[in-house]
N, CA, C and O atoms as a CHARMM CRD file, in Angstrom:
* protein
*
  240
    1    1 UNK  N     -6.53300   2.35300  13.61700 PROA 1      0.00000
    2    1 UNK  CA    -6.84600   3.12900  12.44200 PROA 1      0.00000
    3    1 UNK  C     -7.84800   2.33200  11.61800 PROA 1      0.00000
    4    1 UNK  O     -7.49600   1.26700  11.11100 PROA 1      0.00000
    5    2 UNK  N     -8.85300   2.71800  11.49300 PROA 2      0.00000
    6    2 UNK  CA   -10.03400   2.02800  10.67500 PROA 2      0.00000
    7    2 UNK  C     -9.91000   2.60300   8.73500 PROA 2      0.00000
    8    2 UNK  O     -9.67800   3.68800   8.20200 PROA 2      0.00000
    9    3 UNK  N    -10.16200   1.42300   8.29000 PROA 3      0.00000
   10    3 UNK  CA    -9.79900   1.86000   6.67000 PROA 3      0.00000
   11    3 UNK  C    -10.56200   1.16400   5.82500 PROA 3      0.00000
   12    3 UNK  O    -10.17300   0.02400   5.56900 PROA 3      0.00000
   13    4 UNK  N    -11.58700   1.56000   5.30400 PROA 4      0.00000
   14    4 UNK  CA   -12.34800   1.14600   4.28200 PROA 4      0.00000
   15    4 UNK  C    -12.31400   0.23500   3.26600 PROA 4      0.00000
   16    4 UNK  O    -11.28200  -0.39000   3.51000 PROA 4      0.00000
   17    5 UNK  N    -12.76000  -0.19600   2.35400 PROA 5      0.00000
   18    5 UNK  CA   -12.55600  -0.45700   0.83300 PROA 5      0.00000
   19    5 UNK  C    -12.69100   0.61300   0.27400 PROA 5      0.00000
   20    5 UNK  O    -12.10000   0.51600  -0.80200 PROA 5      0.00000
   21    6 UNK  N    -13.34600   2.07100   0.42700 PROA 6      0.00000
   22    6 UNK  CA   -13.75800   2.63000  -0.39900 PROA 6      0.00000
   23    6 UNK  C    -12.01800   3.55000   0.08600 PROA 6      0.00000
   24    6 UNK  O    -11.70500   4.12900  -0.95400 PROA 6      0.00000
   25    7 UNK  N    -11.32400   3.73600   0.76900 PROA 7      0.00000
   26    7 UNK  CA   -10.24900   4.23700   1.26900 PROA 7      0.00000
   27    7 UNK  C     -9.01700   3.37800   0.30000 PROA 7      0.00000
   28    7 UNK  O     -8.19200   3.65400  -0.57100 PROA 7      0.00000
   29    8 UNK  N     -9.30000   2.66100   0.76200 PROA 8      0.00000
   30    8 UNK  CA    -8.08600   1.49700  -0.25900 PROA 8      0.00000
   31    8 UNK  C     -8.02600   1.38400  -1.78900 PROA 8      0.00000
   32    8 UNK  O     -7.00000   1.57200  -2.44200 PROA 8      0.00000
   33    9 UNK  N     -9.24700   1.05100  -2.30700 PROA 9      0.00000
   34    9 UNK  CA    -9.50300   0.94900  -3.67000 PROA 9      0.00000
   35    9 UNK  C    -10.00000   2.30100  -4.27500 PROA 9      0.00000
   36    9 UNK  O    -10.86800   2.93300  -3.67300 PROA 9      0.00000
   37   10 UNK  N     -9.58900   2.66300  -5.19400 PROA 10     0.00000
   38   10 UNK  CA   -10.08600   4.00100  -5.76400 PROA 10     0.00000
   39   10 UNK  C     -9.78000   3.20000  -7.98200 PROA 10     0.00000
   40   10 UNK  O     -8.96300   2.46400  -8.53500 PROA 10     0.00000
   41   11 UNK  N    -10.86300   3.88800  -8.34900 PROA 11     0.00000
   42   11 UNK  CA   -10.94100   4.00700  -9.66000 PROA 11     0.00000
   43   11 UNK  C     -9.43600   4.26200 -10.33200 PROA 11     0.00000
   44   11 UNK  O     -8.68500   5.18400 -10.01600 PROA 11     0.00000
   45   12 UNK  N     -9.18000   3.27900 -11.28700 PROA 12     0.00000
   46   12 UNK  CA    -7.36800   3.86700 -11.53300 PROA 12     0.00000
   47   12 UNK  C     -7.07700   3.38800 -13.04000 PROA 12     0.00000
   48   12 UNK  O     -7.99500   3.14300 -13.82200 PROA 12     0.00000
   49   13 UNK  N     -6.13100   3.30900 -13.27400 PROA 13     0.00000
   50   13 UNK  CA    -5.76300   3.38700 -15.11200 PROA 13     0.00000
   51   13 UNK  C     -5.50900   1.62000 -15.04500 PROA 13     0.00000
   52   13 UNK  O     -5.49700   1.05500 -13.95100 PROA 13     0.00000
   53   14 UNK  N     -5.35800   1.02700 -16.04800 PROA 14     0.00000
   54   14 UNK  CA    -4.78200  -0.41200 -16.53000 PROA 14     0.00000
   55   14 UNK  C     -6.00700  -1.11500 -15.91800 PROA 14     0.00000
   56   14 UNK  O     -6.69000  -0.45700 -15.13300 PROA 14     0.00000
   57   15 UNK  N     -6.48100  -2.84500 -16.29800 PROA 15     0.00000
   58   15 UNK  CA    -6.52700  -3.75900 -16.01800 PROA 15     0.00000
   59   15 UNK  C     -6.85700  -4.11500 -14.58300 PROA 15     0.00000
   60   15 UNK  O     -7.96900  -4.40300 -14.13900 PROA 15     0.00000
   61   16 UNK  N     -5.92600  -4.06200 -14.05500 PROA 16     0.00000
   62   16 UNK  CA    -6.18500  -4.52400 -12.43000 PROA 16     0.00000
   63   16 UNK  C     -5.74000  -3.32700 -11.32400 PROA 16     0.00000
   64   16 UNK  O     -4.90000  -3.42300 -10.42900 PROA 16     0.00000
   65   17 UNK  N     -6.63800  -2.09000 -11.70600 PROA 17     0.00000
   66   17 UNK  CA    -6.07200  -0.84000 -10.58700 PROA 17     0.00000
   67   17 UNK  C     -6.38300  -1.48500  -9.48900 PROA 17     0.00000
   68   17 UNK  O     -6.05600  -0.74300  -8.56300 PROA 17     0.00000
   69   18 UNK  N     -6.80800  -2.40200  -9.10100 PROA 18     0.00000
   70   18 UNK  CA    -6.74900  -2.87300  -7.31600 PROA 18     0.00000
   71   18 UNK  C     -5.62400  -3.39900  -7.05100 PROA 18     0.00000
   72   18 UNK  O     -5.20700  -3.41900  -5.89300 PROA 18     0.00000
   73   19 UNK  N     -4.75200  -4.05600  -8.34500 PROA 19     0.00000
   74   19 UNK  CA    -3.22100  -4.43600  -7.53300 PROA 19     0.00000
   75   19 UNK  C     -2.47400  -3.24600  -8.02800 PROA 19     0.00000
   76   19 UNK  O     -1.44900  -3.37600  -8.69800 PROA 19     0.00000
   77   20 UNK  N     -2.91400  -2.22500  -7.74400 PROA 20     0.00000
   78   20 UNK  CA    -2.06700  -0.65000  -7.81700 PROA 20     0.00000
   79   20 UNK  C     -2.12000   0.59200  -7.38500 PROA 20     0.00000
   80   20 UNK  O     -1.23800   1.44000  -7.25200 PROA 20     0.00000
   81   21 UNK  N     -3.50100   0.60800  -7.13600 PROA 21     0.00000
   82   21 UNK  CA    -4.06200   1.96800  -6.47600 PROA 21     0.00000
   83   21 UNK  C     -4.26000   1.87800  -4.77200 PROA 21     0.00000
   84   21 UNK  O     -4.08200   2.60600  -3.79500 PROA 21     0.00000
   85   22 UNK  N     -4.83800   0.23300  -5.13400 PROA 22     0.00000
   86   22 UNK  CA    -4.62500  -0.08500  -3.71700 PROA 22     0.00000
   87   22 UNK  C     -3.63300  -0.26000  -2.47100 PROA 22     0.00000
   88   22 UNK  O     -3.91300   0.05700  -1.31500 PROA 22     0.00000
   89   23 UNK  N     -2.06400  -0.98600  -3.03700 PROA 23     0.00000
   90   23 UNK  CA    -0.97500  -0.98100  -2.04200 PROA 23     0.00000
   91   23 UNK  C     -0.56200   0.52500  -2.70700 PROA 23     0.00000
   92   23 UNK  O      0.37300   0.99100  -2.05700 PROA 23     0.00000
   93   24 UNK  N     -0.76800   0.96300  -3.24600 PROA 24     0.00000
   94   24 UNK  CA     0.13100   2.51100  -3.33300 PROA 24     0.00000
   95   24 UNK  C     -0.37100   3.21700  -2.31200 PROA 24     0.00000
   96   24 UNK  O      0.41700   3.90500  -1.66300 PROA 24     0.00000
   97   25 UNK  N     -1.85100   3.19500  -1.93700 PROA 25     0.00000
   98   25 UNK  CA    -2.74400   4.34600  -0.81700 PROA 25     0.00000
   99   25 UNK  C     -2.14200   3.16900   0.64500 PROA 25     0.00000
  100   25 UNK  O     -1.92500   3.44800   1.82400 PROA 25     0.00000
  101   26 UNK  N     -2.05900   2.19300   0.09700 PROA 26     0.00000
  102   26 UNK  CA    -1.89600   1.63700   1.52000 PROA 26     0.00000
  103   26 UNK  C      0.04200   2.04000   2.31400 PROA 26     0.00000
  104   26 UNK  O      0.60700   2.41500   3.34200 PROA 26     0.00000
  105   27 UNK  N      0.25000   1.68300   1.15800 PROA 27     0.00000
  106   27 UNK  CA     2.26400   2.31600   1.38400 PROA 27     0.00000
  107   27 UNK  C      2.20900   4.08800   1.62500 PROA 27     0.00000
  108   27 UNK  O      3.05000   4.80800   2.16300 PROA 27     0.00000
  109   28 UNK  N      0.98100   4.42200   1.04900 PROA 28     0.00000
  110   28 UNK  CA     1.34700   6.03100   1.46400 PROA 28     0.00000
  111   28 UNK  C      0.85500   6.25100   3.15200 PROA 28     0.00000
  112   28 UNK  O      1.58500   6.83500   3.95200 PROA 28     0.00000
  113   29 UNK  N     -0.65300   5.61300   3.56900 PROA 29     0.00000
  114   29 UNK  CA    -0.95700   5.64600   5.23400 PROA 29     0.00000
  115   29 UNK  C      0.28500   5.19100   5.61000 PROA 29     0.00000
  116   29 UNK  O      1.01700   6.03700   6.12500 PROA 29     0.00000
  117   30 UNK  N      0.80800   3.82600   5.45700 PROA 30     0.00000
  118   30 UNK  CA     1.70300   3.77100   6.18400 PROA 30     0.00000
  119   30 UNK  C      2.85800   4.39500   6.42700 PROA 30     0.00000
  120   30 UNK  O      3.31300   4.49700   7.56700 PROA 30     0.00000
  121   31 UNK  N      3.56000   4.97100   5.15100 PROA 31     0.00000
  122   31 UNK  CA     4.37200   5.86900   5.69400 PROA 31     0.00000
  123   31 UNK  C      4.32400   7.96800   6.19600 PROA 31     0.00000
  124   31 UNK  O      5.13500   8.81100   6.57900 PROA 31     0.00000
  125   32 UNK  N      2.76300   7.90100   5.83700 PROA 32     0.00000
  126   32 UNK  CA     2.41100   9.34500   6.81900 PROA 32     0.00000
  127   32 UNK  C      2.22400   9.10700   7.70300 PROA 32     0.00000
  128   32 UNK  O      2.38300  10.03200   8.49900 PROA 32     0.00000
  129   33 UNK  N      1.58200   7.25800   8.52100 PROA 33     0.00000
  130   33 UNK  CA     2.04900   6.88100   9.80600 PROA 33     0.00000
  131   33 UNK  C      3.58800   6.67500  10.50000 PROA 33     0.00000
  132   33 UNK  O      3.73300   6.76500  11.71900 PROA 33     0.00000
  133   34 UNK  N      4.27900   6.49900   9.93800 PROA 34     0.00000
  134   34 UNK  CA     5.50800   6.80700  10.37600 PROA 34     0.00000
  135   34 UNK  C      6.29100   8.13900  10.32000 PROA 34     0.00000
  136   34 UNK  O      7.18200   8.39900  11.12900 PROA 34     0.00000
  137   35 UNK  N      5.92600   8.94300   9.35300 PROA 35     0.00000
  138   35 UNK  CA     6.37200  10.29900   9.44100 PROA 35     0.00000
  139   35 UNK  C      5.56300  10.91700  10.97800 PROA 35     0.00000
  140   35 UNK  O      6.09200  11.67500  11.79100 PROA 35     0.00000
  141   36 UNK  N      4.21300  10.35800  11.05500 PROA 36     0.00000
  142   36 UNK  CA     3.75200  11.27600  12.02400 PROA 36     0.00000
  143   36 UNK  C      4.24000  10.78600  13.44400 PROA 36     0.00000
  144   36 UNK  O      4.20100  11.56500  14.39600 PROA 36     0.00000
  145   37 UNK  N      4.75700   9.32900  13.60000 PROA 37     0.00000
  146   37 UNK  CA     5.58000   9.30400  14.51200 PROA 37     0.00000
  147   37 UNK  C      6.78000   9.39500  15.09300 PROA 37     0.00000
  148   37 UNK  O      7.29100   8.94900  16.12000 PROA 37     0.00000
  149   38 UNK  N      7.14000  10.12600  14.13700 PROA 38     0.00000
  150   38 UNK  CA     8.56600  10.60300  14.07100 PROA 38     0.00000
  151   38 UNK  C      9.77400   9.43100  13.74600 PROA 38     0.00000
  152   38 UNK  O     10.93800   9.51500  14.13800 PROA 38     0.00000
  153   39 UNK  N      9.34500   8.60400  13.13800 PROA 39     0.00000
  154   39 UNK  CA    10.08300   6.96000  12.62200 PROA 39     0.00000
  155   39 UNK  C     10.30900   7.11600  11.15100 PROA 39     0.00000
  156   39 UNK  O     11.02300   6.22500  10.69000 PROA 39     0.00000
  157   40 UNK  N      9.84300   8.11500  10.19100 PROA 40     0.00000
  158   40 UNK  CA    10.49900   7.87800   9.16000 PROA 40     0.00000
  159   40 UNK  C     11.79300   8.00900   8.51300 PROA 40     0.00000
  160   40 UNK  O     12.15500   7.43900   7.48500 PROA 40     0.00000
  161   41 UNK  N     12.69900   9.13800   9.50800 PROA 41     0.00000
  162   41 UNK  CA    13.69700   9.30400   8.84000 PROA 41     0.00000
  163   41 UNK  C     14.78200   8.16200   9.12300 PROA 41     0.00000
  164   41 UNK  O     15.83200   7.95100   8.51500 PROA 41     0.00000
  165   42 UNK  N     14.01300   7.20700  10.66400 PROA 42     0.00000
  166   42 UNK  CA    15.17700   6.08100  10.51100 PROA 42     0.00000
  167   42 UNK  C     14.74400   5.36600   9.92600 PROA 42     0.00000
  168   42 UNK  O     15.16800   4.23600  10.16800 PROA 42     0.00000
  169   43 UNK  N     13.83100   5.44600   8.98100 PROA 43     0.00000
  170   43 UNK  CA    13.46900   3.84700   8.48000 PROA 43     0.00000
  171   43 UNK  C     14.07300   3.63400   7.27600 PROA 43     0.00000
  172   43 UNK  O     14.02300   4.46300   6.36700 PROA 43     0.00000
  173   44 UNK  N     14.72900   2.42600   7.18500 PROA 44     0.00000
  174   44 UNK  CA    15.77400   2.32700   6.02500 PROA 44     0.00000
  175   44 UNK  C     14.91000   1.15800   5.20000 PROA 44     0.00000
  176   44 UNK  O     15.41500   0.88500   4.11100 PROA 44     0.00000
  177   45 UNK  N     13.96700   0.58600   5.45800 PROA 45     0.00000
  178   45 UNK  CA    14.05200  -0.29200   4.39000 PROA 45     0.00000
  179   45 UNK  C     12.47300  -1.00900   5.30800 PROA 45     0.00000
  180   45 UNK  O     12.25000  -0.88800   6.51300 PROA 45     0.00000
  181   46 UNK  N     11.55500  -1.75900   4.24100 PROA 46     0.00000
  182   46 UNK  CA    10.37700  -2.44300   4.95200 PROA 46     0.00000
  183   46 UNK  C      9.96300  -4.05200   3.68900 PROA 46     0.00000
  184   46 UNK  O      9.93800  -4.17100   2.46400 PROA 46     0.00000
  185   47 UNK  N      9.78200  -4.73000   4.52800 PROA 47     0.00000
  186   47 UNK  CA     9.78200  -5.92000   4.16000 PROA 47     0.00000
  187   47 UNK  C      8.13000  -6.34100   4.16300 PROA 47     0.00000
  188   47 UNK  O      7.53700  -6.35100   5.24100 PROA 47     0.00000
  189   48 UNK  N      7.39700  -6.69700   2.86600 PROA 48     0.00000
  190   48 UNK  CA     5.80400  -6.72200   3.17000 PROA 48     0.00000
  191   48 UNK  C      5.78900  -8.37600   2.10600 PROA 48     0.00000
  192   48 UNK  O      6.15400  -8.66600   0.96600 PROA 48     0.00000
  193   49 UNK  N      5.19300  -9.07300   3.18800 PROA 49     0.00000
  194   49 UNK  CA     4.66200 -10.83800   2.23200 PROA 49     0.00000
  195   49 UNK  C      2.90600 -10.22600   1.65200 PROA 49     0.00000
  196   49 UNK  O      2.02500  -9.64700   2.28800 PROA 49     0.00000
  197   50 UNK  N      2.94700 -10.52800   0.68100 PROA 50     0.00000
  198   50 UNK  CA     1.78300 -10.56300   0.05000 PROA 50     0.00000
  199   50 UNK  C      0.75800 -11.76700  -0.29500 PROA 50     0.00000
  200   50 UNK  O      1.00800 -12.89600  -0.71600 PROA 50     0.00000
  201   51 UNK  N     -0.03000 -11.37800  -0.09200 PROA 51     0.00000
  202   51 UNK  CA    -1.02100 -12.84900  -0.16500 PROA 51     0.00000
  203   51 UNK  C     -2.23200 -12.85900  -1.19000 PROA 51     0.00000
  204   51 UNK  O     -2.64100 -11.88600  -1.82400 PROA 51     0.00000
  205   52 UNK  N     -2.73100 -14.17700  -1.22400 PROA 52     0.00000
  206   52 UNK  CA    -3.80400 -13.84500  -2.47900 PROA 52     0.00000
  207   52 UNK  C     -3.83200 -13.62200  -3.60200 PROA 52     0.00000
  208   52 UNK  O     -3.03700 -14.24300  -4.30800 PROA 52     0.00000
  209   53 UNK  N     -4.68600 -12.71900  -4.18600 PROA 53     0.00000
  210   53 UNK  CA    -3.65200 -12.57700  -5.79600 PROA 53     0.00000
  211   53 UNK  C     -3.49700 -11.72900  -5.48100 PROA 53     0.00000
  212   53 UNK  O     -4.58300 -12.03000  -4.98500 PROA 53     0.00000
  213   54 UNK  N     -3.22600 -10.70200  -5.14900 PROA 54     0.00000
  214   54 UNK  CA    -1.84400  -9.47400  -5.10800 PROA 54     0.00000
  215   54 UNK  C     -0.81700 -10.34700  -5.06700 PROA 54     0.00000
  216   54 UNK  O     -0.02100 -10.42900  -6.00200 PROA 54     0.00000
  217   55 UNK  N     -0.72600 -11.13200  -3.91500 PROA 55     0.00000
  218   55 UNK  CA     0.64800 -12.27500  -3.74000 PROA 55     0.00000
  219   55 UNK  C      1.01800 -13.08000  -5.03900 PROA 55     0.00000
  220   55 UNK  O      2.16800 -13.49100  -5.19100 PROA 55     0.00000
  221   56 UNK  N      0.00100 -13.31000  -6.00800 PROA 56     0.00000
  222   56 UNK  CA     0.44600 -14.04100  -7.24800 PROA 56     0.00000
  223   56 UNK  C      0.63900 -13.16200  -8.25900 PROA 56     0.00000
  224   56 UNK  O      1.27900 -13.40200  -9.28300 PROA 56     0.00000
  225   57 UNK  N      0.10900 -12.17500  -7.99500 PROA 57     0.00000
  226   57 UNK  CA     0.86800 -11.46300  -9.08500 PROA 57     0.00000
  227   57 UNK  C      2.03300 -11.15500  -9.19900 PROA 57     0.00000
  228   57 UNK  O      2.69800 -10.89300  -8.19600 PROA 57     0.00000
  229   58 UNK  N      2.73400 -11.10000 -10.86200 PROA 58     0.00000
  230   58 UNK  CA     4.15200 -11.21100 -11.11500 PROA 58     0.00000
  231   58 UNK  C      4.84700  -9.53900 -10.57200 PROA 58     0.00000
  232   58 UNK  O      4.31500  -8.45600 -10.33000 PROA 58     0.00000
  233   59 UNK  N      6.22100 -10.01900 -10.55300 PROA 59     0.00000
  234   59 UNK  CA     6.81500  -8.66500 -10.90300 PROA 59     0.00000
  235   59 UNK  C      6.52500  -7.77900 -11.86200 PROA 59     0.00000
  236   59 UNK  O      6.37500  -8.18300 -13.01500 PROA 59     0.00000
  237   60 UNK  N      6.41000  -6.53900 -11.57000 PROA 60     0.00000
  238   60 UNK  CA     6.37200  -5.55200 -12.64200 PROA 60     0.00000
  239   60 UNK  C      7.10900  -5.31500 -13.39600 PROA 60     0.00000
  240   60 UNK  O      6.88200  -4.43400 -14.22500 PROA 60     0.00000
């Protein structure tokens, strides 16, 4: 699956919409990739390490 910057990052509200607009579009491919493989209804739970500054940024 090939995915852009211009796919990932989109124009968004607050300060730093790239640590927000960005893993939100990225958590949504991934899970219309699992709906479309028929894996979402077992999926109970997903574990993602973050790196960089997304990775340093605090809890919300």
């Amino acid at each position: 699956m090939a995915v852009s910057a211009f796919d990932l990052f989109k124009v968004g509200i607050g300060p730093s919409s790239s640590h927000t607009v960005g893993p939100m579009r990225a958590a949504l491919m991934f899970a219309q990739g699992l709906a479309r493989d028929g894996l979402l209804a077992r999926t109970h739970g997903v574990k993602a390490e973050l790196y960089g500054s997304l990775g340093a940024t605090g809890k919300g």
